[in-house]
C-alpha positions in Angstrom: 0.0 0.0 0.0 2.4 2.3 1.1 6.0 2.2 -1.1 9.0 4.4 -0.5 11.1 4.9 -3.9 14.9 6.2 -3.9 16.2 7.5 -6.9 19.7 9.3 -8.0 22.2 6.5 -7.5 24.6 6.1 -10.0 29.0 5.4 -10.5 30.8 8.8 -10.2 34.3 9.8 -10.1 36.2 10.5 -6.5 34.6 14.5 -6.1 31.7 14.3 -7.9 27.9 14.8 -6.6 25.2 12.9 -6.1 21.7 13.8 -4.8 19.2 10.9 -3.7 15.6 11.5 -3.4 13.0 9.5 -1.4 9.4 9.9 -1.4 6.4 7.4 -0.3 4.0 6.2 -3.2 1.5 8.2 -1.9 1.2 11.4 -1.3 -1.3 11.4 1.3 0.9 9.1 3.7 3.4 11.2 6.7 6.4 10.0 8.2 7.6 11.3 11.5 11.6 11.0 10.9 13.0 10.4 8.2 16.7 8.6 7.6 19.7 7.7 4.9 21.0 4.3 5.3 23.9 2.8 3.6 25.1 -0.8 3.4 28.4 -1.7 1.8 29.1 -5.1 0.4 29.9 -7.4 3.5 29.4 -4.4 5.8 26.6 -4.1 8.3 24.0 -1.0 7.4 24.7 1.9 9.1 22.6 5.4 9.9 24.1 8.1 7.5 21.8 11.4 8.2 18.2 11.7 9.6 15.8 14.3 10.0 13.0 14.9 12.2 9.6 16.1 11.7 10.6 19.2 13.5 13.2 19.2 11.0 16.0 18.0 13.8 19.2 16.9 11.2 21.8 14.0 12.5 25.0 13.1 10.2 27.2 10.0 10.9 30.6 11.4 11.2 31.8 9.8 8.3 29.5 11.7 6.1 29.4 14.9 7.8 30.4 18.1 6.3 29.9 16.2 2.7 26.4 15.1 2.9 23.1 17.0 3.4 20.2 15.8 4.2 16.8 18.3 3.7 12.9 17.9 3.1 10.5 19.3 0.6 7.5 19.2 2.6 4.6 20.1 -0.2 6.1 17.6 -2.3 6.7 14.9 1.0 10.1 14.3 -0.3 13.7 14.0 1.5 17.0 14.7 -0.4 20.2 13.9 0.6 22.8 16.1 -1.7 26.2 14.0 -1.9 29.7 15.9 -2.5 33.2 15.6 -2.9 32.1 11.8 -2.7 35.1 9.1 -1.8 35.6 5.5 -2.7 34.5 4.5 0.6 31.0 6.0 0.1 30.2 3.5 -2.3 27.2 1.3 -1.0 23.3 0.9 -1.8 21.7 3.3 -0.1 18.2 3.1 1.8 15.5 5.6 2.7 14.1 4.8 5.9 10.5 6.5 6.5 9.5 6.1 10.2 6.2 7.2 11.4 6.7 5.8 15.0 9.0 3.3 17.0 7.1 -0.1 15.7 6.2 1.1 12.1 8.5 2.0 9.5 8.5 2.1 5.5 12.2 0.8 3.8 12.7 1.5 0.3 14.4 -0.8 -2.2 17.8 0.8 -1.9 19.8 2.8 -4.5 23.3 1.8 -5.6 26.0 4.7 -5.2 29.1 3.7 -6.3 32.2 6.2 -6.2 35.4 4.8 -8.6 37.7 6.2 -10.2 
């Protein structure tokens, strides 16, 4: 009923941008927070940014400073704008729509990968 869709992936060079989008199937469906996650082949997922309904931001360390996550409320979509990118950001990358602490939407995950 209710589908979250990532788009932007894509194989860039060491430097290059990337922005992601996330947005549920349908429109009339809220999330409370909203998060990046990115899994690396034989890596465990990790959190990369999240943002709050009251628009509260978090940034893994690894990412912060590069990475930017923001929300386009009309449209009910999330960003997450990508730069000076490194090898080790490569992974598929999931949108995480939460609207409280037992349900939660995943998307399907978009691969990001960063190669010279």
């Amino acid at each position: 009923q209710v589908r979250v869709v990532e788009a932007g992936g894509g194989l860039v060079q060491p430097g290059e941008s990337l922005i992601l989008s996330c947005a549920p199937s349908r429109n009339t469906f809220s999330a409370n927070t909203i998060a990046w996650y990115r899994q690396a082949p034989g890596k465990e997922r990790e959190l990369v940014a999240a943002i709050t309904g009251g628009g509260i931001l978090s940034y893994a360390d690894s990412v912060r400073g590069r990475f930017t996550i923001s929300r386009d409320k009309p449209k009910k979509t999330v960003y997450l704008q990508m730069n000076s990118l490194k090898p080790e950001d490569t992974a598929v990358y999931y949108c995480k729509m939460s609207v409280d602490d037992e349900v939660a939407y995943w998307g399907q995950g978009t691969q990001v990968t960063v190669s010279s």
